[in-house]
BAKEMI-247361 format. One line per field, with one value per residue (C-alpha): x, y, z. Coordinates in Angstrom, 1 decimal, decimal comma, always signed. Example, Ala and Ser with C-alpha at 12.3 -4.5 7.8 and 13.67 -1.06 7.14 Angstrom:
! BAKEMI-247361
east	[+12,3 | +13,7]
north	[-4,5 | -1,1]
up	[+7,8 | +7,1]
END
This chain:
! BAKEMI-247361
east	[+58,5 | +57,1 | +57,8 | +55,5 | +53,9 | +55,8 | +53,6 | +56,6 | +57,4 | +54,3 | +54,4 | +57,8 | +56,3 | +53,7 | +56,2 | +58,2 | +55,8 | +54,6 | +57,9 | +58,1 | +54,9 | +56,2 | +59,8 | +59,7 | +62,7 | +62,7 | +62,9 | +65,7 | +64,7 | +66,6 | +68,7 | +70,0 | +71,7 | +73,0 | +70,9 | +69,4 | +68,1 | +64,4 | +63,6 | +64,6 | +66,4 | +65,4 | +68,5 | +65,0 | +65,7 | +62,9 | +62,5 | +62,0 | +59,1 | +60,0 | +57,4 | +57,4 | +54,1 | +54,2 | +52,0 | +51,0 | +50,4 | +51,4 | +52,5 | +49,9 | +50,7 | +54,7 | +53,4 | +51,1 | +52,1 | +54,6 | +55,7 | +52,4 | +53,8 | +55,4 | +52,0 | +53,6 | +51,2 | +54,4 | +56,6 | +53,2 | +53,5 | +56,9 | +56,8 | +53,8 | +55,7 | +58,9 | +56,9 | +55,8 | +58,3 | +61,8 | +64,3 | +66,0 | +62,4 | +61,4 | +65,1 | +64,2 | +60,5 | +62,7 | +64,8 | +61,6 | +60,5 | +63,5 | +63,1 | +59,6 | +60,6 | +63,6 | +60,8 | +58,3 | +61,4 | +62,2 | +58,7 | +58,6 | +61,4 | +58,8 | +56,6 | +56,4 | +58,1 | +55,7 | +57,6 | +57,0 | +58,9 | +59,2 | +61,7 | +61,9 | +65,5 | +66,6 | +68,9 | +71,2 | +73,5 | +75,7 | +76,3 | +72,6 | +71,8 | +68,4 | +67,5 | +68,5 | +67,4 | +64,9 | +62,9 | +62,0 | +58,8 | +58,4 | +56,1 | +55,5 | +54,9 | +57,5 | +57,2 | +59,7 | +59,4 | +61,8 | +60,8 | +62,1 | +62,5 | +65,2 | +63,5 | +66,6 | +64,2 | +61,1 | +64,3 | +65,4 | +62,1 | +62,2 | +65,5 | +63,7 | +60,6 | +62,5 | +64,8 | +61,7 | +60,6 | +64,0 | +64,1 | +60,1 | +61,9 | +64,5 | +62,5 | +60,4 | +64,2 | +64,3 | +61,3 | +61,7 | +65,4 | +64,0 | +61,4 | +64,0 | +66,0 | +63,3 | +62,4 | +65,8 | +66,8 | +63,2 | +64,4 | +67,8 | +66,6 | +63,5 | +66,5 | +69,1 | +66,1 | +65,7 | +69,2 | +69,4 | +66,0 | +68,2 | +71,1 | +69,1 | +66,8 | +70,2 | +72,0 | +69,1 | +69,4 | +73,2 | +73,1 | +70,3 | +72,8 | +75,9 | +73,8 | +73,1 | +77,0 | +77,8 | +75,7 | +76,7 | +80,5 | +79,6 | +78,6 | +81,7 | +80,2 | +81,4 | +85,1 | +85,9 | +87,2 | +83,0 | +82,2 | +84,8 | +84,2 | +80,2 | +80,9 | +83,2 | +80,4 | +77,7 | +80,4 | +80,2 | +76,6 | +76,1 | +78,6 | +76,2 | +73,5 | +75,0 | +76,4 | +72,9 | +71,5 | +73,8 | +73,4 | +69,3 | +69,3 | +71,8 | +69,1 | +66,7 | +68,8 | +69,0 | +65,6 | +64,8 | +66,9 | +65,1 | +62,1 | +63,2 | +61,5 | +62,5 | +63,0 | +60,2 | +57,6 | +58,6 | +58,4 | +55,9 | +56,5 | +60,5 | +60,5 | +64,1 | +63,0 | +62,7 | +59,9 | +59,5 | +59,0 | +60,1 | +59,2 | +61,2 | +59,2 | +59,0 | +56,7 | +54,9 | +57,2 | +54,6 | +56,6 | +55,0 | +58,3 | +58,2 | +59,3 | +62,7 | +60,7 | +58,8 | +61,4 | +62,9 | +60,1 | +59,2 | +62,1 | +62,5 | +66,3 | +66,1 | +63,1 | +65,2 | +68,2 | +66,2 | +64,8 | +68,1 | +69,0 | +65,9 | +67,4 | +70,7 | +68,9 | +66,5 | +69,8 | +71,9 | +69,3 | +69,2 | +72,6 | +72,5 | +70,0 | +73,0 | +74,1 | +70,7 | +69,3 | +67,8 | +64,8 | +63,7 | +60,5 | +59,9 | +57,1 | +56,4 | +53,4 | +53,1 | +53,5 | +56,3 | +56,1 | +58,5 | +56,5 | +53,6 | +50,7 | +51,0 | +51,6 | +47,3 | +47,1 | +47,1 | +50,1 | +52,0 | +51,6 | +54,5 | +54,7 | +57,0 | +57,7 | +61,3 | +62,3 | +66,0 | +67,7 | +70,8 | +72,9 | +76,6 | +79,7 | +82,7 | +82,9 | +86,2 | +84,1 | +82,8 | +79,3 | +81,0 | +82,5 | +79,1 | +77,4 | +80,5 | +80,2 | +76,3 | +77,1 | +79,7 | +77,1 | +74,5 | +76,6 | +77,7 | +73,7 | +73,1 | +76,0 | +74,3 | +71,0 | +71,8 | +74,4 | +71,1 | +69,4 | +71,9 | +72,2 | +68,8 | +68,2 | +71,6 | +70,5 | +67,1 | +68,2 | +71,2 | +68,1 | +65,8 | +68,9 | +69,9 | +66,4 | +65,5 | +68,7 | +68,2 | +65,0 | +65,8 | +68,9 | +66,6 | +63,8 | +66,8 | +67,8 | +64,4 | +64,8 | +68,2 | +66,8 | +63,8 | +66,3 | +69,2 | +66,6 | +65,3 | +68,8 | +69,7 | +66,8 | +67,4 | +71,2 | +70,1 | +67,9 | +70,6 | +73,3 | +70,7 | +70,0 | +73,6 | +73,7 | +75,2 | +78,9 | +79,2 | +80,9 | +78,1 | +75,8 | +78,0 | +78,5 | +74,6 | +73,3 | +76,3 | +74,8 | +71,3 | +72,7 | +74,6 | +72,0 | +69,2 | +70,9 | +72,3 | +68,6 | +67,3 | +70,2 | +69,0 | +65,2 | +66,0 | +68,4 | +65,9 | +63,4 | +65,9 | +66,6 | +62,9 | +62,7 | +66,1 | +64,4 | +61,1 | +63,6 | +65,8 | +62,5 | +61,8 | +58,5 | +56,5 | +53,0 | +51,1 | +49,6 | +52,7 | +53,5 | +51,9 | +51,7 | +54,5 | +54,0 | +53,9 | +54,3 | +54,3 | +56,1 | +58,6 | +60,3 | +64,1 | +64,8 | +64,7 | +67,2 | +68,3 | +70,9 | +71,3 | +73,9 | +76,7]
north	[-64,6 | -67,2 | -70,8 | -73,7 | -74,5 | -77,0 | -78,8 | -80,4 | -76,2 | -75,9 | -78,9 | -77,4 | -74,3 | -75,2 | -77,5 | -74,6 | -72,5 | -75,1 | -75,5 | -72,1 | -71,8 | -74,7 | -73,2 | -71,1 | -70,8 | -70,4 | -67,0 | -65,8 | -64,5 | -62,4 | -64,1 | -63,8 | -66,1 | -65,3 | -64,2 | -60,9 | -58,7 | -59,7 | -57,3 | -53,9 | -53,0 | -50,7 | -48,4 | -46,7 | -45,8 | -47,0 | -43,5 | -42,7 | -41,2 | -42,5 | -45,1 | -47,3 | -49,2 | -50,9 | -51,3 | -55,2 | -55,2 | -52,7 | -50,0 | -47,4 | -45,2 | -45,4 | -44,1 | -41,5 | -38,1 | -38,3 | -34,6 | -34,0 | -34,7 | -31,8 | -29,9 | -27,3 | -26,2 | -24,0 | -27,4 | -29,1 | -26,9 | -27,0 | -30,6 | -30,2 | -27,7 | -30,0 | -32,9 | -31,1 | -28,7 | -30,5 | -30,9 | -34,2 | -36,1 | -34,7 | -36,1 | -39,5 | -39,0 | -38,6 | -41,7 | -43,9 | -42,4 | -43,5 | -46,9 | -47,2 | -46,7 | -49,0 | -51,5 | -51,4 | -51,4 | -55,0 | -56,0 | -55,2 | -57,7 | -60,2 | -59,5 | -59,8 | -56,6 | -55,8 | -53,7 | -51,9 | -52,0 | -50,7 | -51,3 | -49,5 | -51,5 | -50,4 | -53,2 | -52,7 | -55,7 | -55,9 | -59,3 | -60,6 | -58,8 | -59,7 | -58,8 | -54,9 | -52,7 | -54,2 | -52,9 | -54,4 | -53,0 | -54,3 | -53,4 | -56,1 | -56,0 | -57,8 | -59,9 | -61,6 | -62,7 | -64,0 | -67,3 | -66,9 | -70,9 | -70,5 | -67,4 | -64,9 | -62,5 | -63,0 | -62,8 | -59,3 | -58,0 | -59,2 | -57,8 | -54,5 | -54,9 | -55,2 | -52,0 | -50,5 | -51,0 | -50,4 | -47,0 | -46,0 | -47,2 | -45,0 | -42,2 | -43,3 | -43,2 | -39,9 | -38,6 | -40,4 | -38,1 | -35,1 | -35,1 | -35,7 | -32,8 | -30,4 | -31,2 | -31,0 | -27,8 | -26,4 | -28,0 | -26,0 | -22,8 | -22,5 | -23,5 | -20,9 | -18,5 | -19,4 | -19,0 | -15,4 | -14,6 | -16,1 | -14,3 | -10,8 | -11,3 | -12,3 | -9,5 | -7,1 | -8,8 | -8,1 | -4,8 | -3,6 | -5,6 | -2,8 | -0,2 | -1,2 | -1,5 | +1,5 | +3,5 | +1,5 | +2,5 | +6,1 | +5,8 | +4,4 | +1,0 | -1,2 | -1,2 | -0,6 | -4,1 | -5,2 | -3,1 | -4,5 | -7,9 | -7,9 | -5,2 | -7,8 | -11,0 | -8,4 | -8,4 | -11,9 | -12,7 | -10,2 | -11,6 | -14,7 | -12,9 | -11,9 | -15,6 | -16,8 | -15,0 | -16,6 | -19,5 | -19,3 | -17,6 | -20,6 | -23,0 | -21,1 | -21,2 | -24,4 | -25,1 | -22,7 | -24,8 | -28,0 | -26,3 | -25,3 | -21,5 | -18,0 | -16,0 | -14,1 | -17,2 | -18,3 | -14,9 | -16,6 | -19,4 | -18,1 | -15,1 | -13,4 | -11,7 | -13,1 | -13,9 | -12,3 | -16,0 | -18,4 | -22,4 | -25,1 | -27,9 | -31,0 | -34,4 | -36,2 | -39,3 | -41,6 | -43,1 | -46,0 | -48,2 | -50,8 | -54,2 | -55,4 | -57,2 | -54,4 | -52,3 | -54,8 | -54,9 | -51,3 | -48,8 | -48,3 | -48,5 | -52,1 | -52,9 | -51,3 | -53,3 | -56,5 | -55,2 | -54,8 | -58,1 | -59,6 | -57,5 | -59,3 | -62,7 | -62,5 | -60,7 | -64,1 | -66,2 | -64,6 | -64,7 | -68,6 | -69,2 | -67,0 | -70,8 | -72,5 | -72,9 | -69,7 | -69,9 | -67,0 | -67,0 | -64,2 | -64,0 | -61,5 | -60,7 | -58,2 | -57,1 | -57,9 | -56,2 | -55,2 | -52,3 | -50,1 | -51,3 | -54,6 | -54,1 | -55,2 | -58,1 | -61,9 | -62,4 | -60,4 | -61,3 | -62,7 | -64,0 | -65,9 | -67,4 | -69,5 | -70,2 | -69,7 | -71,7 | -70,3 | -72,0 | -71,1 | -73,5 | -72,0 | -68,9 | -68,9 | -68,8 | -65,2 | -66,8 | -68,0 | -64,8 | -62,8 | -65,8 | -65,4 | -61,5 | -61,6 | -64,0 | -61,9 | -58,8 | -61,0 | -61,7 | -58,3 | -57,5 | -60,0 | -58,5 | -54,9 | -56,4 | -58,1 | -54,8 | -52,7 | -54,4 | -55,0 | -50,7 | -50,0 | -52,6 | -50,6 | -47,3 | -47,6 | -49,7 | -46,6 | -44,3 | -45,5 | -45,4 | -41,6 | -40,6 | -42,5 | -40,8 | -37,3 | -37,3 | -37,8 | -35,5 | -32,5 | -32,9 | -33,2 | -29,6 | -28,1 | -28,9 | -27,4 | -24,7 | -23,6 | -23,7 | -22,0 | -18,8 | -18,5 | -18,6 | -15,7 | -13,7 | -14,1 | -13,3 | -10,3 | -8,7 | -10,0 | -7,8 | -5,1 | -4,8 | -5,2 | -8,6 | -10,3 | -10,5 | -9,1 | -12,6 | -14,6 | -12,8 | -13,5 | -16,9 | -17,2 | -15,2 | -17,7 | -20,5 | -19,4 | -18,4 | -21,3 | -23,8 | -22,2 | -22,7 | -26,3 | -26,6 | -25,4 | -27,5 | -30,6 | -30,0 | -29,6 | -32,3 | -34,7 | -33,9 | -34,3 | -37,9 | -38,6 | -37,4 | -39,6 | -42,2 | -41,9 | -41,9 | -45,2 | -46,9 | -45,7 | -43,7 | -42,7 | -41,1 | -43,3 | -40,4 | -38,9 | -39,8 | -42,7 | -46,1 | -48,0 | -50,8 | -54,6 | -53,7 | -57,2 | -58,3 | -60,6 | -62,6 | -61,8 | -65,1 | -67,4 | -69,3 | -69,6 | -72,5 | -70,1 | -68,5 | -70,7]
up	[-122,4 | -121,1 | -118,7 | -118,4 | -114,8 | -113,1 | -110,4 | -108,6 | -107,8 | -107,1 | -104,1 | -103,1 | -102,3 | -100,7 | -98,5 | -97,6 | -96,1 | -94,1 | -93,1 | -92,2 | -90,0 | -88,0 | -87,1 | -84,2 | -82,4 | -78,9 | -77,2 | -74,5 | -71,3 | -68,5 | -66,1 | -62,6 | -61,5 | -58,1 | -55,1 | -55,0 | -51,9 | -51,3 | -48,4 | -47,5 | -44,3 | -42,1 | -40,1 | -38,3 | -34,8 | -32,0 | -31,9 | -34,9 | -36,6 | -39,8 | -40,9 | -44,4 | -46,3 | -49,3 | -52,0 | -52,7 | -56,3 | -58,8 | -56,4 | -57,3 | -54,8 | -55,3 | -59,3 | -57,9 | -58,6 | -55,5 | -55,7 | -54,2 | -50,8 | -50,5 | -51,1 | -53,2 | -55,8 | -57,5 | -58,0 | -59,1 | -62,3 | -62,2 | -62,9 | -66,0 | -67,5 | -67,5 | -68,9 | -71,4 | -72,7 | -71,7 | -74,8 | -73,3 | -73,5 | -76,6 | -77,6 | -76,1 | -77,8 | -81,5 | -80,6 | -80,5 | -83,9 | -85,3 | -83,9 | -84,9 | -88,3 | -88,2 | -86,7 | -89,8 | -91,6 | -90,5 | -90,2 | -93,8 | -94,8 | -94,1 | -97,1 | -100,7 | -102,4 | -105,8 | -108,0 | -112,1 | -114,8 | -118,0 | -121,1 | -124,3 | -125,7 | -129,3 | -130,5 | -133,5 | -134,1 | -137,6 | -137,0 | -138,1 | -141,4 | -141,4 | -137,3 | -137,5 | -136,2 | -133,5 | -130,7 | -127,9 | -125,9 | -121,7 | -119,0 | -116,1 | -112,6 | -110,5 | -107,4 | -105,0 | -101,5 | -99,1 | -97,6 | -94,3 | -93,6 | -90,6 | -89,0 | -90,0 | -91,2 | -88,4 | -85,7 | -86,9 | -86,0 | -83,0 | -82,3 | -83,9 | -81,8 | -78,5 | -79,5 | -80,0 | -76,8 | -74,9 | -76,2 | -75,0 | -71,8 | -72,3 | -72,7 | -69,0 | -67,5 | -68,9 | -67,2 | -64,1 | -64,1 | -65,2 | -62,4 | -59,6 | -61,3 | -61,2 | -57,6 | -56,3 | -57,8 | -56,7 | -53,2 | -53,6 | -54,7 | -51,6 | -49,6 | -50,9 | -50,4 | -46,8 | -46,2 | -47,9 | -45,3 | -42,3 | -43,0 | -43,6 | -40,0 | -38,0 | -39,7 | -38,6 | -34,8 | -34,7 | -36,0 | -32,8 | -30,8 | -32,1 | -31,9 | -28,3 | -27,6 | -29,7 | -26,6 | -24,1 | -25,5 | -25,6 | -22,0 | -21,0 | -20,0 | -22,9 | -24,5 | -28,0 | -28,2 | -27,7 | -30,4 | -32,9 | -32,2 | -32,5 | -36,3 | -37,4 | -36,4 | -38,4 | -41,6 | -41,5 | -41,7 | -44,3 | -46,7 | -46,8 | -48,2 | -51,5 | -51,5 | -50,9 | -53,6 | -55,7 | -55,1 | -55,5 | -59,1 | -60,5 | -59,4 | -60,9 | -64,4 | -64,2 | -63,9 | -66,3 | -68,3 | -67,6 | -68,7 | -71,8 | -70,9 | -69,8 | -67,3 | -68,6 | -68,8 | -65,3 | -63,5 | -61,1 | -60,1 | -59,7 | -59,5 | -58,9 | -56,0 | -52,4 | -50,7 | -47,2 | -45,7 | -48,0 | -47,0 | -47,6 | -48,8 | -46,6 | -46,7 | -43,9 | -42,5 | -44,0 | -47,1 | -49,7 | -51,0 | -53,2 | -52,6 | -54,4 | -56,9 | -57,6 | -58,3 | -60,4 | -62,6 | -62,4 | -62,8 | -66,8 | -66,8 | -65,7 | -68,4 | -70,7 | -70,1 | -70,5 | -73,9 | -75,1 | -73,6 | -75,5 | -78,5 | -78,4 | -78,6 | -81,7 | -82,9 | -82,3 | -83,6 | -86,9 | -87,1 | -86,7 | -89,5 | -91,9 | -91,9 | -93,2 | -96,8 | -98,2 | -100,9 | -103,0 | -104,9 | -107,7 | -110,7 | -113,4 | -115,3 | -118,1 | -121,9 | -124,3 | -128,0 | -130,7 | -131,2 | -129,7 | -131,9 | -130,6 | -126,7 | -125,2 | -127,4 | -126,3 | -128,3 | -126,2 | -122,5 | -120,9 | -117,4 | -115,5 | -111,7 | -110,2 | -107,3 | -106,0 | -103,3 | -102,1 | -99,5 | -97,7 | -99,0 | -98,4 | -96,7 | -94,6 | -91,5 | -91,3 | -90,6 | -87,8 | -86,7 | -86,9 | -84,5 | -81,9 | -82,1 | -81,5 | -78,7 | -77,4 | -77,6 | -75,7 | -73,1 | -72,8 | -72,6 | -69,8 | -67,5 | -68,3 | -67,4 | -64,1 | -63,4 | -63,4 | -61,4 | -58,2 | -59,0 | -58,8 | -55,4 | -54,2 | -54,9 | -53,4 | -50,1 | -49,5 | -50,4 | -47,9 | -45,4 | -46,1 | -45,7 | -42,8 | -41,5 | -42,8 | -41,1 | -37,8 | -38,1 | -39,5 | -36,2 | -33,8 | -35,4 | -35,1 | -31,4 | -31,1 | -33,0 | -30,5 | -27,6 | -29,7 | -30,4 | -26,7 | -24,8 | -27,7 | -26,7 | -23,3 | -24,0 | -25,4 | -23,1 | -20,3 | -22,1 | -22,1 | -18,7 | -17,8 | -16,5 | -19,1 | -20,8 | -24,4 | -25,0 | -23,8 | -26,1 | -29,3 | -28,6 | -28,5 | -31,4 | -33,4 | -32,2 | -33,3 | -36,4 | -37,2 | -36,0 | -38,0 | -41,2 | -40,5 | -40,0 | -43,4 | -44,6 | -42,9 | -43,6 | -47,2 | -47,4 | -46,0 | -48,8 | -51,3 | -50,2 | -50,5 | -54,0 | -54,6 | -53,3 | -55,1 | -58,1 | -57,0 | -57,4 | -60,4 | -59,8 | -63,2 | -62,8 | -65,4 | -67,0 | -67,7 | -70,7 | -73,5 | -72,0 | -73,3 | -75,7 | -74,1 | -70,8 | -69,3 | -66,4 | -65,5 | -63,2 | -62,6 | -61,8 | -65,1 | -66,6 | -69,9 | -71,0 | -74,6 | -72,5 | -72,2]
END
């Protein structure tokens, strides 16, 4: 087969592609509209110890490793061995495969697509006496590209490209809440640990303090009703040991858990058994925040949001160009025989080249319907967009609040505390000598009891809010994972008239 050149083509094609170069469509950007919190405020007492920096430009030190405050060389490989072995990020790290592949996948739309063929056709038509039977011998390599004139096909990689990135940013989200749940179930389980150690030391106290009684009764100088009440106060405090133990070894499932390990593998950095003195971790009062801008532009929920956002654009605008002109070129070159001895010979090449223009007439308006439907998913985008980012300015503004608070609740504790453990040694050696009621000395060694554990509480508490807020700003050590592709910033406050 064969097909003369036809020059005019040949100037339409050329035409086209210029054409093509030149149409560009404009790309959508985020939007917020309505005012957003610039500054954070501060619900510091005068008194308080509590002091914030921030960072001025990229907020190094909010991205530092930040569980190093608590200058716990146990969490510190906590948190590597989470990075490296926990199942939801290497989920997150399968999720961008996947949309690296659907990426090329568009990407490839935009080039020619080079195809073989080959034929062997046996014909055997009655109808022509003199033309039976016949073979017919083809091999040709086929072309065909896509002239993307409207930008249908260079707007689906965008929308592919910007999925692409959402999901690396999905994965950062994914780290930044795996770290936070490591730290605060570390947090938990020191604390749990401390509580079992309180309960076990004021157990040991109370019981020297029946035995005392229990003499004192057998000399006829206490009643029997002292030595009920202070058996029944030891009964109580130990039943929170067994309760404390509890609740360590869940949080040390669940980070076994997070860490995708085994008892076995984690036997030293949590072990089952309790330390004499366990710590419960706690930072300086010295805190680096980042501004709301900052945050904006650094937590990966939010930069994921707007990638989807970006997504939903490049996704409307190939929709639109559904409605435009479409033009297909294709060419063939190869052999045609009738049989094998002739197929290499001049006689037998046979190329060919067209061009196809295809174009929407009637179509009952479902070109229509798939523009309102990607309009109606853009919109839905932008609302998620600007959603996540009041959430993330909320949640770090209540998170500087809490622990701000916390803090100033857990060192008016460790007060009470000191004075809470010398009036119960001095109720004690009172009662001893004589010159003390039995009553007195209970309602002492409950206070001491009580406020030593609401301290723990408080201290750990208060370091939990700090790693809450470390996460409300969306901290991510740069080293932690891969940098993510096209990392460039923006400004939350463009407009964008696309959104009617």
């Amino acid at each position: 087969m064969s097909a003369a050149r036809n020059p005019v083509g040949v100037v339409a094609i050329a035409t086209l592609a210029l054409l093509q170069a030149c149409s560009t469509p404009r790309p959508l950007s985020p939007v917020v509209t309505s005012p957003l919190q610039t500054s954070w405020e501060s619900s510091a007492s005068s008194s308080s110890a509590v002091t914030f920096s921030y960072s001025t430009s990229a907020p190094e030190a909010a991205r530092a490793d930040w569980w190093q405050v608590f200058q716990d060389p146990t969490l510190d490989q906590l948190m590597r061995i989470g990075l490296a072995q926990n199942l939801d990020v290497k989920l997150a790290q399968a999720r961008i495969a996947q949309a690296r592949a659907q990426q090329r996948a568009a990407a490839a739309q935009l080039l020619p697509s080079i195809t073989a063929s080959g034929e062997d056709e046996y014909t055997h038509n009655p109808t022509i006496p003199a033309g039976f039977p016949q073979t017919t011998l083809l091999g040709a390599l086929n072309a065909s590209w896509t002239v993307d004139l409207f930008g249908q096909l260079r707007n689906a990689k965008r929308a592919a490209d910007a999925s692409t990135r959402a999901s690396e940013f999905d994965r950062d989200n994914s780290v930044v809440a795996l770290l936070s749940e490591i730290a605060t179930n570390y947090l938990q389980y020191r604390l749990y640990q401390r509580e079992y150690v309180i309960s076990q030391r004021n157990a040991a106290s109370q019981e020297q303090t029946v035995r005392i009684t229990k003499l004192r009764f057998d000399e006829g100088a206490a009643s029997r009703l002292e030595v009920e009440q202070l058996v029944s106060q030891l009964a109580i405090t130990r039943a929170a040991v067994p309760q404390a133990l509890e609740q360590a070894d869940s949080a040390r499932q669940t980070l076994i858990l997070l860490l995708a390990s085994t008892p076995e593998q984690l036997a030293k950095e949590l072990p089952a058994s309790v330390p004499d003195d366990p710590h419960v971790p706690m930072a300086d009062a010295q805190v680096v925040l980042r501004t709301p801008l900052q945050v904006i532009a650094e937590r990966p929920d939010v930069r994921a949001a707007e990638q989807r956002l970006r997504s939903a654009g490049a996704t409307l605008r190939s929709t639109e160009a559904e409605r435009y002109p479409q033009i297909s070129l294709s060419a063939l070159v190869g052999q045609e025989a009738t049989n094998w001895s002739a197929i290499g010979r001049d006689s037998s090449r046979a190329w060919s080249y067209g061009e196809l223009l295809t174009m929407p007439i009637f179509e009952f308006g479902r070109i229509q319907a798939a523009i309102d439907q990607a309009d109606a998913q853009q919109r839905q985008a932008y609302l998620t967009y600007e959603q996540t980012v009041r959430s993330a300015l909320e949640a770090t503004q209540s998170a500087i609040v809490l622990y701000t608070r916390g803090w100033e609740r857990s060192k008016q504790l460790e007060q009470a505390l000191t004075s809470a453990h010398t009036a119960a040694t001095l109720a004690r050696r009172q009662y001893q000598d004589g010159a003390l009621a039995l009553l007195n000395v209970l309602d002492a060694e409950r206070t001491e009891y009580s406020t030593e554990l609401s301290w723990a509480e408080a201290a750990a508490t208060t370091s939990i809010r700090l790693v809450t807020l470390y996460q409300a700003m969306g901290a991510l050590p740069p080293e932690a994972l891969p940098p993510v592709a096209d990392a460039t910033k923006y400004q939350p406050n463009l407009a964008d008239s696309r959104l009617r």
